[in-house]
C-alpha positions in Angstrom: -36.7 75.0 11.9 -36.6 72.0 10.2 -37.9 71.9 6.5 -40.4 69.5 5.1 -39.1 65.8 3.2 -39.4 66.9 -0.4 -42.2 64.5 -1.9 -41.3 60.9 -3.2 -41.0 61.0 -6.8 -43.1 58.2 -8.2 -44.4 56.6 -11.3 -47.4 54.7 -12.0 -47.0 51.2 -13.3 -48.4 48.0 -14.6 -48.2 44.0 -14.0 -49.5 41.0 -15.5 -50.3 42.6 -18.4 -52.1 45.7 -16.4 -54.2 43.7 -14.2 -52.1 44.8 -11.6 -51.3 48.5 -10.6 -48.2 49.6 -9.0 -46.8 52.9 -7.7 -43.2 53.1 -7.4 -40.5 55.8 -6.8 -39.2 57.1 -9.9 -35.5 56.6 -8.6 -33.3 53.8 -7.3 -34.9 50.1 -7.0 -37.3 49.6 -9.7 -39.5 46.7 -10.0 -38.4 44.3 -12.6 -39.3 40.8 -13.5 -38.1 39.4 -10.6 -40.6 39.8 -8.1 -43.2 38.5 -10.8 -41.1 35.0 -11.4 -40.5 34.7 -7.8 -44.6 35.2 -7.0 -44.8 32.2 -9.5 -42.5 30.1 -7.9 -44.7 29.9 -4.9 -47.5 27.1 -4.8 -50.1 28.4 -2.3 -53.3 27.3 -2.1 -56.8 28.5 -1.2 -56.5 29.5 3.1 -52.7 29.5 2.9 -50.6 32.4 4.4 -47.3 34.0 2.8 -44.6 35.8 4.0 -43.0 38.4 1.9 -39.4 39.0 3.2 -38.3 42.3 2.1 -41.2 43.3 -0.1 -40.6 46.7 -1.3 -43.7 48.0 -2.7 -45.5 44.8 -2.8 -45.3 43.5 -6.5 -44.4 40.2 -5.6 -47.5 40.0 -2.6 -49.7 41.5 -5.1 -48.5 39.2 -7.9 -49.3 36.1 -5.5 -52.4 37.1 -4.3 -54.1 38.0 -7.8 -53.1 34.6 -9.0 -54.3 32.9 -5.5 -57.7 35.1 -4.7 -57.9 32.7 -1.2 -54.9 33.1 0.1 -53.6 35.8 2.2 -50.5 37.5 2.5 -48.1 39.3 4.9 -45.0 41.5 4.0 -41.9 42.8 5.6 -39.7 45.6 4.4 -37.1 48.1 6.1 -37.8 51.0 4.4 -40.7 52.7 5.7 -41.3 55.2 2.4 -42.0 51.9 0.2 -44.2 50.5 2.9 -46.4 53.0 2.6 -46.4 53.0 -1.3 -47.3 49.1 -0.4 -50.7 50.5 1.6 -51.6 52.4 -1.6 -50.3 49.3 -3.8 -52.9 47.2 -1.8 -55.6 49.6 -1.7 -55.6 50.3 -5.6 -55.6 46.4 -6.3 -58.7 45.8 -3.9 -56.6 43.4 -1.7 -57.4 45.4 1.6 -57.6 42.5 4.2 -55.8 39.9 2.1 -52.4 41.8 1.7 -50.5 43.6 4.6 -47.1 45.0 4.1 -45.4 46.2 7.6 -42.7 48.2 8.9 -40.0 45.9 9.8 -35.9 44.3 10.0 -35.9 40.4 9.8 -32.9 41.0 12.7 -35.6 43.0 14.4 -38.4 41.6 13.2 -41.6 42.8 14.5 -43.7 40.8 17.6 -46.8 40.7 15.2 -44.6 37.9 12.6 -45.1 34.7 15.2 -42.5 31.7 13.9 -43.5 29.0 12.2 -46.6 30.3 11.2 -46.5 30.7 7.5 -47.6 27.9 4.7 -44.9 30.1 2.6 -42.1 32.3 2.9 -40.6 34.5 0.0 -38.0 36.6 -0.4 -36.0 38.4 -3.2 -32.8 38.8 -1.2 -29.9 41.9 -2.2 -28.0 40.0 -4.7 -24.2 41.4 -3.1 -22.4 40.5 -0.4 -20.8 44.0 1.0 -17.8 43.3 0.7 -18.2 42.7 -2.4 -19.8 45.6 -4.1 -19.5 49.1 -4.5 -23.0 50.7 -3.3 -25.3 52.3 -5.7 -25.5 56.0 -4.8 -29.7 55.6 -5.1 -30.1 54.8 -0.9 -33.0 52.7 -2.7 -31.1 50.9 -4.8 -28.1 50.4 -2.7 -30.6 48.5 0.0 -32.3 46.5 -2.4 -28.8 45.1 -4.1 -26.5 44.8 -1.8 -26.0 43.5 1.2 -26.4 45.6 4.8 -26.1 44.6 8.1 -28.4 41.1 7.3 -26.3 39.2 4.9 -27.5 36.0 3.1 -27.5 33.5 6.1 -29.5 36.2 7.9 -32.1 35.8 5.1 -32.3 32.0 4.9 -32.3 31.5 8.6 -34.8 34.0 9.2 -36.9 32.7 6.2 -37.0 29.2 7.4 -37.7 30.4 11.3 -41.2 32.1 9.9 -42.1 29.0 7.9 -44.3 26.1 9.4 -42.7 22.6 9.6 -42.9 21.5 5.6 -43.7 24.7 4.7 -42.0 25.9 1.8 -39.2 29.1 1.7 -38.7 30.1 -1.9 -35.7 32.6 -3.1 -34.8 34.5 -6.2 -31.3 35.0 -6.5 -28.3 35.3 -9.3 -27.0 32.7 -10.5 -23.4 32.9 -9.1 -24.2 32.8 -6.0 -26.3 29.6 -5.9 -23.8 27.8 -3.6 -23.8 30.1 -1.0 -27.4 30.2 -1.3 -27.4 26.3 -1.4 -24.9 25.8 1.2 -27.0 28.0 4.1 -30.4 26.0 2.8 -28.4 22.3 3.3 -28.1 22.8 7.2 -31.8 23.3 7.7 -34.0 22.1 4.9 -34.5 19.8 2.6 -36.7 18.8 -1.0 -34.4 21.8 -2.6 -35.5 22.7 -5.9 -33.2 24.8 -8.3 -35.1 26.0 -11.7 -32.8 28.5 -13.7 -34.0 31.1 -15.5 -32.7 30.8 -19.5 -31.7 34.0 -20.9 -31.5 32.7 -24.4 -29.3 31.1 -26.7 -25.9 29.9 -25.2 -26.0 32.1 -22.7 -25.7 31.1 -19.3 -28.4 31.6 -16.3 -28.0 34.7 -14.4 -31.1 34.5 -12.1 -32.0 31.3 -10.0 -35.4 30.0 -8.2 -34.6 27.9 -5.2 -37.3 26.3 -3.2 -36.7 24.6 0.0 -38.9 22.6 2.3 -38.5 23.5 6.2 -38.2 19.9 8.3 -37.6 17.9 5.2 -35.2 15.3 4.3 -36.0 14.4 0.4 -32.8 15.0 -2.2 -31.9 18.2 -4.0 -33.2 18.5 -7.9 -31.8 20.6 -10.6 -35.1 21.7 -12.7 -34.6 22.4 -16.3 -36.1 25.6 -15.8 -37.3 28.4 -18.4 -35.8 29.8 -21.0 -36.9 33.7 -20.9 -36.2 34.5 -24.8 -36.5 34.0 -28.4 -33.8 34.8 -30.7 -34.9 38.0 -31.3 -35.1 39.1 -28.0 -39.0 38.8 -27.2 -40.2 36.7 -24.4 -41.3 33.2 -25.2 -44.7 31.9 -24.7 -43.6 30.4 -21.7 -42.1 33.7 -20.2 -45.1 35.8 -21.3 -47.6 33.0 -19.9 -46.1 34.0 -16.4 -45.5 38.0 -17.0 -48.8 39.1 -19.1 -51.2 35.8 -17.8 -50.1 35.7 -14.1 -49.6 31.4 -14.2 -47.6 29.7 -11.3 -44.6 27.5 -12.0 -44.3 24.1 -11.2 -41.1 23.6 -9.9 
């Protein structure tokens, strides 16, 4: 007789200064400010609809649609236990109808995401190629950080199939990895944006926004991007503005 899945351990959370709430499991990937910089990034505007590429428990899709109340938004993740934290994510917001969060691999993806059919596609992509990394022993955390069988091109392909000719496909990524991440977006889109994200000090960017345009031909521009801290380690007004307030970047 097979025994019962012990429950998901889980902790209840806060965004944009607690306007948003968030349930998340207690153990491996835990939302960060990642998701909340990369909801920035993206420009949509009133009627628009965004795909979430591997959107864990929906901060980023929540994020996006409390800043953008006409827009709606569409998710896609592979692990069916955050998915359904996502449902209760969305329900506890009051985005029911506006933000959906699905059951899906982008190199299975489900019939429901048509191509080319979204103003704007986002994705916080594992930040390690396999070969390259030792897996986290968290099955969580090893999924969300390193690399499984979709590796980066997999991503940025699959990104820029969903988009809509000139739609925008925006990434957060680390920093050393920015050429790969460049050199898969050169082949098939254009207008590339790359805003670093400051740590502080001398110290050098670790994270990276990139936004791409599908179908367009205009130059790549390096942003000066934001610097996240003061010398005494709080945010800056800048960081906070985006964190506590919920404001979009213009990148």
């Amino acid at each position: 007789m097979n025994e019962p899945e012990p429950a998901l351990a889980i902790t209840e959370d806060r965004l944009l200064g607690g306007r948003i709430q968030l349930i998340q499991p207690q153990e491996g990937y835990r939302v960060a400010i990642d998701p909340v910089f990369l909801a920035a990034a993206v420009s949509a505007a009133p009627g628009d609809l965004v795909l979430d590429v591997g959107a864990g428990v929906g901060a980023a899709a929540l994020c996006l649609a409390w800043r953008e109340q006409a827009c709606q938004v569409r998710g896609i993740e592979v692990q069916r236990e955050l998915v359904r934290l996502a449902g209760r994510n969305v329900d506890l917001n009051g985005f029911a109808g506006r933000v959906e969060v699905m059951v899906g691999d982008l190199l299975r993806p489900p019939p429901r995401l048509a191509p080319s059919s979204f103003h704007h596609v986002m994705a916080n992509p594992p930040f390690l190629p396999a070969e390259a990394a030792t897996p986290p022993p968290q099955r969580g955390r090893a999924v969300a950080h390193v690399e499984g069988e979709a590796d980066l091109a997999d991503w940025v392909r699959f990104c820029l199939t969903m988009a809509r000719p000139k739609g925008t496909v925006t990434f957060i990524h680390r920093a050393d990895r920015l050429e790969s991440l460049l050199a898969e977006l050169r082949a098939r889109a254009g207008e590339i944006v790359v805003f670093p994200l400051w740590p502080g000090g001398s110290r050098p960017a670790s994270r990276v926004l990139v936004r791409a345009r599908k179908e367009v031909g205009a130059p790549t521009r390096l942003a000066a991007g934001l610097v996240l801290h003061e010398p005494d380690g709080r945010f800056t007004p800048a960081a906070e503005a985006i964190l506590r307030d919920g404001v979009g970047l213009m990148l």
